[in-house]
MMTF fields as JSON, N, C-alpha, C and O atoms, coordinates in Angstrom:
{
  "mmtfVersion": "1.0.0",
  "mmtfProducer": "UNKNOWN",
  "numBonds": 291,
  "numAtoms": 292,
  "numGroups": 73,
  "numChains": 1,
  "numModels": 1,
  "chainsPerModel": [1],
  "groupsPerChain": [73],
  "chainIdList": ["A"],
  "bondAtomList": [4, 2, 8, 6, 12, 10, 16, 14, 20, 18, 24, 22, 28, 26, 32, 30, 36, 34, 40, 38, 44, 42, 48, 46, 52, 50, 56, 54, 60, 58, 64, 62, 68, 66, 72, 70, 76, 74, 80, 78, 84, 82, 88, 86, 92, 90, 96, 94, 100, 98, 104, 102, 108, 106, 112, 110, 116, 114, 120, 118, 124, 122, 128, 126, 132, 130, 136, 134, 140, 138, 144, 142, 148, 146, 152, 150, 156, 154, 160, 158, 164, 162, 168, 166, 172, 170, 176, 174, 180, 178, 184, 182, 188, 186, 192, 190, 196, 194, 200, 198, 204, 202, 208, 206, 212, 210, 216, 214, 220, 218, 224, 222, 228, 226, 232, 230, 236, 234, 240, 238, 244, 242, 248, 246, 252, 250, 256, 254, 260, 258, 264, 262, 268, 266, 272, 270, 276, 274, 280, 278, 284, 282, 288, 286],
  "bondOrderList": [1, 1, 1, 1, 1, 1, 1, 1, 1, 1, 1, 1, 1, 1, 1, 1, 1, 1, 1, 1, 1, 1, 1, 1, 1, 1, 1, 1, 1, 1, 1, 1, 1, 1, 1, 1, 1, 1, 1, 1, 1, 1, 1, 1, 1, 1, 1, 1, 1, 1, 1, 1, 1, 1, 1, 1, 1, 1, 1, 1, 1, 1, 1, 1, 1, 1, 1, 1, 1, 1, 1, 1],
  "groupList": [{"groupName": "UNK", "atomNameList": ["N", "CA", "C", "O"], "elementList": ["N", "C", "C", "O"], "formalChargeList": [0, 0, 0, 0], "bondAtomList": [1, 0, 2, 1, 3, 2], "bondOrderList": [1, 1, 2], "singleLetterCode": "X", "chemCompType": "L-PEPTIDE LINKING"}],
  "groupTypeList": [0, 0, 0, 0, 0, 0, 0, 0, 0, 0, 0, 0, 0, 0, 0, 0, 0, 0, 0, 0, 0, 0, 0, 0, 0, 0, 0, 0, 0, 0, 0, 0, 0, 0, 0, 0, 0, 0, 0, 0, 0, 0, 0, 0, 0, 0, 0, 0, 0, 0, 0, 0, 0, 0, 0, 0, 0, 0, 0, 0, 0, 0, 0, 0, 0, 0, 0, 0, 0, 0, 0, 0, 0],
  "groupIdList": [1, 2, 3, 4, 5, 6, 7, 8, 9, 10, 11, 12, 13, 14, 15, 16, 17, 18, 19, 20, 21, 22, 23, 24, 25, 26, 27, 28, 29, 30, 31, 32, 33, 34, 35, 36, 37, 38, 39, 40, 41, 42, 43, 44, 45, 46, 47, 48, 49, 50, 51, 52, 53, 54, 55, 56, 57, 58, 59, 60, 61, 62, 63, 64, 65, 66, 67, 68, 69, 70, 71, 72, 73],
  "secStructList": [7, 7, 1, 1, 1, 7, 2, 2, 2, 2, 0, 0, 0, 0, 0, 2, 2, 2, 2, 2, 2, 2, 2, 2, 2, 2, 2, 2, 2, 2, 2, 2, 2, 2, 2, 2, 2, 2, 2, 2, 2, 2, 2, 2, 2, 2, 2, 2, 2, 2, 2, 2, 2, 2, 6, 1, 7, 1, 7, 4, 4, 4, 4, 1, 7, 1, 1, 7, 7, 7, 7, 7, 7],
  "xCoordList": [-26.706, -26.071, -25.597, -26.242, -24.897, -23.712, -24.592, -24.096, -25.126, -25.881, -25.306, -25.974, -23.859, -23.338, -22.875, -21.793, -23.218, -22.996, -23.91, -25.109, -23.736, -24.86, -25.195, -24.31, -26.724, -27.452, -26.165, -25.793, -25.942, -25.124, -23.808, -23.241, -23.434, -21.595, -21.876, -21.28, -22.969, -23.467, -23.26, -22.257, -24.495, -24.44, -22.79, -21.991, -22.664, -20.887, -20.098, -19.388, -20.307, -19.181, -19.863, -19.299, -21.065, -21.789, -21.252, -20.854, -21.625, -20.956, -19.814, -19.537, -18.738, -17.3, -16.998, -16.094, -17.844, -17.547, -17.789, -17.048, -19.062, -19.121, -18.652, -18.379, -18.458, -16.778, -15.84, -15.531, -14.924, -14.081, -14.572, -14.159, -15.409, -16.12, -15.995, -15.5, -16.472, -16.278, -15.042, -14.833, -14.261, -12.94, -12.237, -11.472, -12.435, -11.61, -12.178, -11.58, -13.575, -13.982, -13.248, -12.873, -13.176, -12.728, -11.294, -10.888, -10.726, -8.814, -9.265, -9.011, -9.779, -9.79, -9.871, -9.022, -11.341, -11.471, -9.92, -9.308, -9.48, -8.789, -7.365, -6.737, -7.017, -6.22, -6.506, -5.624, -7.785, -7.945, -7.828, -7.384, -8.163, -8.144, -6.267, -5.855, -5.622, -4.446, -3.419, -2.398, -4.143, -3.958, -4.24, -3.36, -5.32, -5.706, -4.963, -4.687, -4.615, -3.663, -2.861, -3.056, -1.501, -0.399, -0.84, -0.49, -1.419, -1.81, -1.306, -0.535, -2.489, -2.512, -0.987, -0.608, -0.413, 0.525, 1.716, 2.297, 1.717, 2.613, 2.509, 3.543, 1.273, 1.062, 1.172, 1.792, 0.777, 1.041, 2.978, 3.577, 3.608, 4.748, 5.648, 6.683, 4.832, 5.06, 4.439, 4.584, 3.641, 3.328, 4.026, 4.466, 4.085, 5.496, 6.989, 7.807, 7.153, 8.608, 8.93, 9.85, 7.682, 7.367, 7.619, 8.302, 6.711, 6.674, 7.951, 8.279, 8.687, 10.163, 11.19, 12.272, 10.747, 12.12, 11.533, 12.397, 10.533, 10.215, 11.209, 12.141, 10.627, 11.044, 12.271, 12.742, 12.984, 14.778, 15.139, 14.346, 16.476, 16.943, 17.265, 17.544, 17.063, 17.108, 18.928, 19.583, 19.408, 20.931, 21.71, 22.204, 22.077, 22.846, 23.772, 24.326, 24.658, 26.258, 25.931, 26.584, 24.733, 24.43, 24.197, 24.154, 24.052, 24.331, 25.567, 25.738, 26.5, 28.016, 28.176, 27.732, 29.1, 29.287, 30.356, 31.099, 29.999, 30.136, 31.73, 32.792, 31.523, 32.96, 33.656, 32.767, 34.581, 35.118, 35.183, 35.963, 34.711, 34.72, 35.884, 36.954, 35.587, 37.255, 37.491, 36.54, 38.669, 38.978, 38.943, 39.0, 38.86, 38.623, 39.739, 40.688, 39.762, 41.119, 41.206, 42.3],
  "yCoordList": [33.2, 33.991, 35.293, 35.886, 35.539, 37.038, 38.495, 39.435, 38.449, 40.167, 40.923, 41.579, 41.036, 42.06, 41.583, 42.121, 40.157, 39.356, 39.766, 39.583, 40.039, 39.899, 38.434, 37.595, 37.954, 37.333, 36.049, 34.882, 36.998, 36.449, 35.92, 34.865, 36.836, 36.507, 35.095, 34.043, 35.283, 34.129, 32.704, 31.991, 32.498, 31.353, 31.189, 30.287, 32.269, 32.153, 31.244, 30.333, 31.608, 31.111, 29.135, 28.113, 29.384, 27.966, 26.79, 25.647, 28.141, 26.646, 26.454, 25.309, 27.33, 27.253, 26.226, 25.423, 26.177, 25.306, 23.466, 22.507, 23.553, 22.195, 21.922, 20.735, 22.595, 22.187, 21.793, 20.636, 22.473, 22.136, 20.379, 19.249, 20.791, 19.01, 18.042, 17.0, 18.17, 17.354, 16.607, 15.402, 17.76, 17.83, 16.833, 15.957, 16.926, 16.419, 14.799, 13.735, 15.114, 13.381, 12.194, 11.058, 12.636, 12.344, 11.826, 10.67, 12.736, 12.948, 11.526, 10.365, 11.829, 10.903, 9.412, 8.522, 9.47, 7.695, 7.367, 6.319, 8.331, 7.812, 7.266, 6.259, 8.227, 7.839, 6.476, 5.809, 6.364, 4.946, 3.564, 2.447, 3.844, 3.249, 2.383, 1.233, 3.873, 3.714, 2.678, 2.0, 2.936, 2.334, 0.747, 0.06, 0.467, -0.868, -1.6, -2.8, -0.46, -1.184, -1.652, -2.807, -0.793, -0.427, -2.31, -3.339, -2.439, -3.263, -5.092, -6.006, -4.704, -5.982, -6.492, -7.652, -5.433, -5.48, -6.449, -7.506, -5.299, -5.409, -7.182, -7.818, -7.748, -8.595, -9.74, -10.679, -10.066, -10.848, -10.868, -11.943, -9.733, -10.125, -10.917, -11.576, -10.575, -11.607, -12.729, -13.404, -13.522, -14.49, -15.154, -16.303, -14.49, -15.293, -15.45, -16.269, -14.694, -14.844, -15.994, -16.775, -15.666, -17.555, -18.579, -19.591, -18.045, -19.502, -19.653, -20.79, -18.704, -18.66, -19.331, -19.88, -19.194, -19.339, -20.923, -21.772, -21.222, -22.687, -23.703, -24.392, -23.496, -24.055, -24.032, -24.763, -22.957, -22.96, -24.044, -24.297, -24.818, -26.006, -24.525, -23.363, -25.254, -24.514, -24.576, -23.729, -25.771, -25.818, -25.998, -27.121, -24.925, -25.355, -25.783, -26.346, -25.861, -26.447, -28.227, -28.937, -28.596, -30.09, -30.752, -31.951, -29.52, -29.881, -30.484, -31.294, -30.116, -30.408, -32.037, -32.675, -32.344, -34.142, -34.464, -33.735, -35.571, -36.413, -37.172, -37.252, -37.559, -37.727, -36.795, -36.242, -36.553, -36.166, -36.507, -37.451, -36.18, -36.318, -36.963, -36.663, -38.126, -38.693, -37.575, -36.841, -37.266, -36.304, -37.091, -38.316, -36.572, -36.877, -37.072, -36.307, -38.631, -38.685, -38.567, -38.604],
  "zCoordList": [9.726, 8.69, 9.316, 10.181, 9.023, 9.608, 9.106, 8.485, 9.278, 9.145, 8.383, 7.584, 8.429, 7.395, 6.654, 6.421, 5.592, 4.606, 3.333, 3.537, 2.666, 1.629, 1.253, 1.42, 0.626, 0.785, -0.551, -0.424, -1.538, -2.665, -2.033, -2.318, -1.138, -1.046, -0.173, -0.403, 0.945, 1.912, 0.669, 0.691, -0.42, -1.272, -1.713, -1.461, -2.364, -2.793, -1.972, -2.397, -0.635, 0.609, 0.827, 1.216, 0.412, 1.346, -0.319, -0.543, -1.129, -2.154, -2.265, -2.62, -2.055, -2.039, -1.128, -1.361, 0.131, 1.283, 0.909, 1.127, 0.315, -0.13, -1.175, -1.351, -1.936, -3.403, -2.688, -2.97, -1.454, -0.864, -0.114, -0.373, 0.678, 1.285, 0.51, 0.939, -0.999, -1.472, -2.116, -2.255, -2.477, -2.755, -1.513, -1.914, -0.286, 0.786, 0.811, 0.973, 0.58, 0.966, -0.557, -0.269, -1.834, -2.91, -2.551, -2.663, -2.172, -1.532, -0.542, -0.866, 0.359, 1.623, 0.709, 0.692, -0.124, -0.686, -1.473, -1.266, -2.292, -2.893, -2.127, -2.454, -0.992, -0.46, 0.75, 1.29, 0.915, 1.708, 0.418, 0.685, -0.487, -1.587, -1.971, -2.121, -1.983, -2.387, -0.788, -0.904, 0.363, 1.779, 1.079, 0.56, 1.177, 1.163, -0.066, -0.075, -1.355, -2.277, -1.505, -1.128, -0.932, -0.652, 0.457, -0.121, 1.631, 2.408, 1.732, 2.025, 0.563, -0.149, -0.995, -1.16, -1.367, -1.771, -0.939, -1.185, 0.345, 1.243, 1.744, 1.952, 1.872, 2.576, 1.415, 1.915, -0.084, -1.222, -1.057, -1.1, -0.903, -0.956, 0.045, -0.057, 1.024, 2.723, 2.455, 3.474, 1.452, 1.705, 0.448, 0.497, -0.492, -1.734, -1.176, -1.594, -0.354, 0.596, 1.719, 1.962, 2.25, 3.587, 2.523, 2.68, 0.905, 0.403, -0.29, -0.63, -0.537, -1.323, 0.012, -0.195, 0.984, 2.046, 2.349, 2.569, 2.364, 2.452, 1.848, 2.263, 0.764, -0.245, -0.663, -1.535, 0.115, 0.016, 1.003, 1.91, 0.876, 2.315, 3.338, 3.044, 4.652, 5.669, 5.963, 6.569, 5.363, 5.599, 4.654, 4.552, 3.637, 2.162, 2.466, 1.521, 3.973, 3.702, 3.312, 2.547, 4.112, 3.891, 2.313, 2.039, 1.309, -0.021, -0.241, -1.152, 0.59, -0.292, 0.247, 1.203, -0.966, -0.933, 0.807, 1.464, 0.929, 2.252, 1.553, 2.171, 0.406, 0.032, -1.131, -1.779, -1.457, -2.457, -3.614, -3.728, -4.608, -6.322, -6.459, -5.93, -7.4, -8.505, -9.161, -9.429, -9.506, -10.271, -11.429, -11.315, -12.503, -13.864, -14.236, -14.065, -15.061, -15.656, -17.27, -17.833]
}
């Protein structure tokens, strides 16, 4: 303790310090929190996309007809 502190301003400062600590560790969870959202997110939409592009033909020109339509009479 600093000698030329008073005994009061000393507590003042030590609890101000752990209000702040706690304040930072709160910030920190929530923002690892909001990480691992952001993660899961990121990675559900990479795996509906593999399964969206699957499931698309890899060659749409091979849709089109080999012969030509009768035209309608």
């Amino acid at each position: 303790m600093d000698p030329h502190l008073n005994p009061d301003d000393y507590q003042r400062l030590r609890d101000a310090a752990q209000r702040h600590a706690v304040h930072l560790r709160r910030e920190a969870i929530h923002e690892a929190h909001a990480w691992v959202a952001r993660g899961l997110v990121r990675l559900t939409r990479r795996v509906l996309h593999s399964l969206r592009t699957r499931s698309a033909p890899v060659n749409p020109s091979t849709l089109e007809a080999t012969t030509p339509c009768r035209p309608l009479s």
